[in-house]
N, C-alpha and C positions, 0 to 999 in steps of 0.2 A: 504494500500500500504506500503512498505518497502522502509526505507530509510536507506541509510547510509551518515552520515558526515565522510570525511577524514579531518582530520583536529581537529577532536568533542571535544578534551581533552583542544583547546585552547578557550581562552575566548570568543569569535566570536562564534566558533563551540559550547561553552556549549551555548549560547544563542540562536541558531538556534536549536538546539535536544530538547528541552525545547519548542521553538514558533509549531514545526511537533508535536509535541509529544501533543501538547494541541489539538492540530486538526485533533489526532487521526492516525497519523502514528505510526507503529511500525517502530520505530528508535532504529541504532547500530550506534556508534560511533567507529572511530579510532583514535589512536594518537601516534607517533613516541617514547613518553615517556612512554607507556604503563602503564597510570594510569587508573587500573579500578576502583579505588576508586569512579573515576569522575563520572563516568557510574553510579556507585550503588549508588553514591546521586543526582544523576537526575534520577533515575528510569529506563535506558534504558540497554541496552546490550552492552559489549562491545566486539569488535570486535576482536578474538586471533586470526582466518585466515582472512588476509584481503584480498587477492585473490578470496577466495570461498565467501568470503561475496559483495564482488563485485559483482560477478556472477550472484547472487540469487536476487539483490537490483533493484527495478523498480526505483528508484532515485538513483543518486551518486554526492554529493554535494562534491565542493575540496574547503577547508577553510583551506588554510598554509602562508606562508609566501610569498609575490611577488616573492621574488627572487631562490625560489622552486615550483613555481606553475606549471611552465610548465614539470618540470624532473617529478614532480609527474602524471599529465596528462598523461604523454608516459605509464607510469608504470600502471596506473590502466583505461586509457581508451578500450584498447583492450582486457583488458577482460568481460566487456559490455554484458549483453543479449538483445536479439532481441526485440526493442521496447522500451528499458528502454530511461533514461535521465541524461544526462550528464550537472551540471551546477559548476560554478565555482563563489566564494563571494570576488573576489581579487579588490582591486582598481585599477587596469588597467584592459583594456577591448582588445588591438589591440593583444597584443604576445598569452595571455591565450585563445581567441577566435580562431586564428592560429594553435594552439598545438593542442585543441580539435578537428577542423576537420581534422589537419595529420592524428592522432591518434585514433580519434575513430570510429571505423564501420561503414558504410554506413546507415546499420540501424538501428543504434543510436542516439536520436537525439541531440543538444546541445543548450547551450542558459546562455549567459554571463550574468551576473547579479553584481550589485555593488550595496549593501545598503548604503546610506550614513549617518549612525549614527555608534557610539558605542557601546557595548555591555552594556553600561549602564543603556541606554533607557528602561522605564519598559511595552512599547509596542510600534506597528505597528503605532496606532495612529496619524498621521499628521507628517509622517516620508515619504521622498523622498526615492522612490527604483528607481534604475536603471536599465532597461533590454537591454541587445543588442543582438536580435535576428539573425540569421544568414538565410537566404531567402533558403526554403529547404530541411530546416532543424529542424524544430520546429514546423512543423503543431500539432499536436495532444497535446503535453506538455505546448507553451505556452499558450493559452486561460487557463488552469487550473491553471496552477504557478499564472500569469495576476490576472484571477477571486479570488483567494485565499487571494494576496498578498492586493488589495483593498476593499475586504470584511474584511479584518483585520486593516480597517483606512490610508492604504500605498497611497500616493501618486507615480502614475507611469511616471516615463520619459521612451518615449523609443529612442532611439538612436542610429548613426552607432558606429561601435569599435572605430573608429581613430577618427570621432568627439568628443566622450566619452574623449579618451588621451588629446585632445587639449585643452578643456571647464577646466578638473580636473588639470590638468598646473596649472591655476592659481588659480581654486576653492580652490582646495587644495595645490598644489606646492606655491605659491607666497604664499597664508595665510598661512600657517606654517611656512614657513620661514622665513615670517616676524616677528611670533611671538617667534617662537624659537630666533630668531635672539636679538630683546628687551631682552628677559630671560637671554642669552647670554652676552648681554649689561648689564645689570646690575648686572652682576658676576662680569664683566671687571673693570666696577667701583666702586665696593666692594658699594653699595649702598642699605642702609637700608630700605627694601621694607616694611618691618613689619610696620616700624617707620614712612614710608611715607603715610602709612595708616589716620594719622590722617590731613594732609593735601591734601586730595584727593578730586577732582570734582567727581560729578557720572562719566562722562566718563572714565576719570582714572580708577574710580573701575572697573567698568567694563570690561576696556581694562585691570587691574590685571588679573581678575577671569579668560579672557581667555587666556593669555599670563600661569597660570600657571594651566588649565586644559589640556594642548597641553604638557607643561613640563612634568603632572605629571602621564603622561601613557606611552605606549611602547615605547621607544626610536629606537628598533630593526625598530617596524612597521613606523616609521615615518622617519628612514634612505632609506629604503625601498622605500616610496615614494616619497621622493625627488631624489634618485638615479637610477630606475628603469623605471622612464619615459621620453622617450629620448626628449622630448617637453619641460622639467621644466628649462634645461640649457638654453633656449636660454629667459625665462623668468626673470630668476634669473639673466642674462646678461643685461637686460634691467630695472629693480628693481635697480640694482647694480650702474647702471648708472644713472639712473634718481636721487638716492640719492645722486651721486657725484655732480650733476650739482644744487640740489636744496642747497646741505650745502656749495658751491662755492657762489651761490649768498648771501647766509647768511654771510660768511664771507666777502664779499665786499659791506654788505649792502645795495644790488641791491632788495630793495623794490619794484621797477616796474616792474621787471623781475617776481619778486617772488608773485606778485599779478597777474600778467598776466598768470603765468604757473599755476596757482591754478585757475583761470578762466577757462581758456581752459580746465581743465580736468573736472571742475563743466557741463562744455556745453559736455563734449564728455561725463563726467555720463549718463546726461540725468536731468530728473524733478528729484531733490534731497526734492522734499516735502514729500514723501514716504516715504522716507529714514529716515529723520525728525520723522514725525510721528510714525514709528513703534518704534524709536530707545527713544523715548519720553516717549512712552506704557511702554517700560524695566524699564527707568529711574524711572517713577513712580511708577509702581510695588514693587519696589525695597522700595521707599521712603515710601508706604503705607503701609507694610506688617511690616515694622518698626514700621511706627506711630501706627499700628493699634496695635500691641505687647505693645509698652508704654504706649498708653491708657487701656490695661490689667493689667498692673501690682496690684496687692491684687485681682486678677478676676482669675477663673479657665477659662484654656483653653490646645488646646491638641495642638502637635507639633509633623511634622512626622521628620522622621529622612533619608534622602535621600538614604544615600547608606546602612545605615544596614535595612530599612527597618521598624524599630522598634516604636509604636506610644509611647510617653511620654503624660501624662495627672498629670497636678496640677494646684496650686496657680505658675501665675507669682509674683516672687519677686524684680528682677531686671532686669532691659534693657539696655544692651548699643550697639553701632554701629556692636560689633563684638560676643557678648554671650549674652545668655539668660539664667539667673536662674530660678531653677521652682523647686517647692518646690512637691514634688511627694513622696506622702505618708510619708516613717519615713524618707525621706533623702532629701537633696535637689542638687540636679545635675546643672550641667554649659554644655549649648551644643551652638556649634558655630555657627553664625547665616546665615554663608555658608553654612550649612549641613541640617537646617531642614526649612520643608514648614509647616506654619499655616493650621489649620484643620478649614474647615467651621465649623458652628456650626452643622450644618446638618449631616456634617462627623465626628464630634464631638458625637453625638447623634448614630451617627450607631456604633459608636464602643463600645459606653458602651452597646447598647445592646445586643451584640455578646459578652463583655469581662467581665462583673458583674454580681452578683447575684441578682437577683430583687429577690422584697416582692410581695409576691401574698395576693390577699383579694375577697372574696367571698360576691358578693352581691344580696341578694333575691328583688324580687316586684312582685308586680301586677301592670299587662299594661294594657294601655285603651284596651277597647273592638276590634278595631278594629285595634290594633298595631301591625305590625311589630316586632319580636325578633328584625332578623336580621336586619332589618334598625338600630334598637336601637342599636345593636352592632357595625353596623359600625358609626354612631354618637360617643359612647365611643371613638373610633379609635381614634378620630380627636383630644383628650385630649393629653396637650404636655407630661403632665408625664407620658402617660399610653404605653408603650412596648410590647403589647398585650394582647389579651380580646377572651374569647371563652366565650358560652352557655354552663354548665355543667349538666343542670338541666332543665326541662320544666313539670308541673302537671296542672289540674283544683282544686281550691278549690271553691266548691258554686258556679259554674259554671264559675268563673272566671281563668283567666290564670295564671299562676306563673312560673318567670322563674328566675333562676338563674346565674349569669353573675361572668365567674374568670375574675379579672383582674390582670396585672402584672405591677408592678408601678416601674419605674425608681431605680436603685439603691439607687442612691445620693438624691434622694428626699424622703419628708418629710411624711413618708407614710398615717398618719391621714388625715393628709388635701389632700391630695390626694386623698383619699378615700371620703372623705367629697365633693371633688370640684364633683366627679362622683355623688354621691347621689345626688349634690344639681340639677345637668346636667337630672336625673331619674326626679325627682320629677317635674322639672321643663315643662316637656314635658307630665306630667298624669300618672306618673308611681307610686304604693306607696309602702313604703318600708316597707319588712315582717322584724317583729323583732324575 
């Protein structure tokens, strides 16, 4: 099937031509800024008539800005063919769900969608999707989008448009502006966040990391959402107020007030043990992947690197709360310890034998009469230093069997004993070794 992103050139849109494109759509992108570049390092096509490529497309996905999503709708829904799909990745659901049925075809169908992650995410995986289907309108398309988007790990809400506005109010309108707002604050009082670093509780850190993951992306796209959802003002009116009244009793030192209004909102929470618990799970995460790093230090271990992608493997040499040295062949690099996630050992192990050059060693015997090669081969397997093992060779000598075993032994490891620990693994099982 054929897809087109309008939108594809922006970060969202390169992240969607990328999720179709592994699932085997031929994907065309378009983008206002006419970067084909984008296109030829994602591998897809980009879009020089976007009229006639509309036309042609069984999908037409609109991934732009809130505050152009609906001019864009007018413009490229009526040109639609019969039967295709019209869907939209905007964070509002009520206006751009409206636009699409003015606008497009009767028999075209449509069907609001709102991911609610970033373009950062490196899959679908235990990520909430949004659909707002419209009744009439989506027989055929949604079941397929639905089945696609949770075979790929998505969690599905579905939902009306104006419910969608109301819930994302605060989901999103009240959270970011409360955090933007702290970022804010601590501009205003020229307060040294770097330096506050070293007297920080876990919560604090973690209320940093997300106070300046909210900072440190589109500002355009998060003006957008606080402005474009006519639900978030009368939120933000109520945030606004509830702070006045809670820093009124602070200053009159009205303790009973201030333990009564924090009561009441524990009971209109609900069971705050959940809450507890998950936010416990971070806490220690956090605390263990530390400790687990300081107990490496003079130990080889691998570290991924989050946003470039890149794994580093060496000697840890130092740890502290904020970097990790590691001593990585002829240099030794400092990465911050915001940025990378510890590699199990497991994942550790896969990637050297995808990324080094292993020793190969050839080993002859005679098996018992009644042996298995391949058992015996896969037994090998089960050795930690061995990275694979074939049969190269099988003959009779004296009516006995002889078979021949390559095996491929670990880069970093010590290849005789290695070799040895297999022999000794042969012999131990009835196997005898040709010299």
């Amino acid at each position: 099937m054929k897809i087109l992103i309008v939108g594809g050139t922006g970060e969202m849109g390169q992240w969607f031509s990328t999720f179709f494109k592994e699932r085997g759509f031929d994907v065309s992108i378009w983008g206002k800024s006419g970067k084909t570049e984008i296109a030829e390092r994602l591998g897809v096509e980009f879009a020089h008539d976007l009229q006639a490529e509309v036309h042609k497309s069984d999908i037409v996905v609109i991934s732009v800005p809130i505050d152009i999503t609906e001019q864009v709708i007018a413009e490229v829904a009526p040109l639609m063919k019969t039967g295709s799909l019209l869907m939209d990745l905007t964070s509002l659901k009520t206006e751009p769900t409206r636009a699409m049925q003015k606008y497009a075809p009767d028999d075209v169908e449509i069907l609001g969608t709102h991911p609610m992650f970033g373009p950062t995410i490196p899959s679908l995986h235990g990520q909430r999707f949004i659909l707002t289907p419209i009744n009439d309108r989506c027989h055929k398309w949604f079941p397929i989008i639905k089945d696609m988007l949770e075979e790929s790990g998505a969690y599905i809400v579905i939902v009306d448009p104006g419910e969608h506005d109301r819930f994302v109010s605060v989901v999103q309108g009240l959270t970011h502006f409360a955090y933007i707002t702290i970022g804010t604050t601590l501009h205003r009082l020229d307060f040294n966040v770097k330096e506050s670093r070293r007297f920080m509780s876990p919560v604090y850190d973690i209320m940093l990391d997300f106070v300046g993951r909210i900072l440190g992306q589109n500002p355009y796209l998060y003006a957008m959402i606080q402005m474009e959802n006519p639900e978030v003002i009368k939120v933000h009116d109520a945030f606004l107020q509830e702070c006045h009244n809670t820093s009124e009793m602070v200053k009159k030192h009205d303790s009973k007030g201030f333990i009564t209004k924090m009561k009441d909102a524990a009971i209109h929470f609900g069971d705050t043990s959940p809450a507890l618990r998950r936010s416990d799970k971070l806490i220690n995460y956090k605390i263990s992947e530390y400790d687990h790093l300081l107990a490496s230090v003079g130990e080889e271990c691998g570290l991924l690197h989050v946003y470039t992608g890149k794994i580093h493997v060496g000697k840890v040499w130092k740890v502290t709360p904020t970097e990790v040295l590691l001593a990585e062949r002829t240099k030794t690099i400092s990465l911050k310890m915001e940025n990378i996630q510890l590699l199990s050992p497991q994942e550790l192990k896969e990637w050297k034998m995808k990324n080094l050059i292993h020793h190969r060693r050839d080993i002859s015997v005679i098996i018992p009469e009644n042996a298995d090669p391949n058992i015996i081969l896969e037994v090998l397997g089960c050795n930690a230093n061995i990275v694979g093992s074939e049969i190269i060779d099988t003959y009779s000598i004296n009516g006995k069997r002889s078979v021949t075993y390559r095996i491929s032994i670990l880069a970093d490891k010590d290849t005789d004993n290695a070799q040895a620990d297999v022999e000794r693994v042969l012999c131990g099982i009835g196997c005898k070794l040709r010299v």
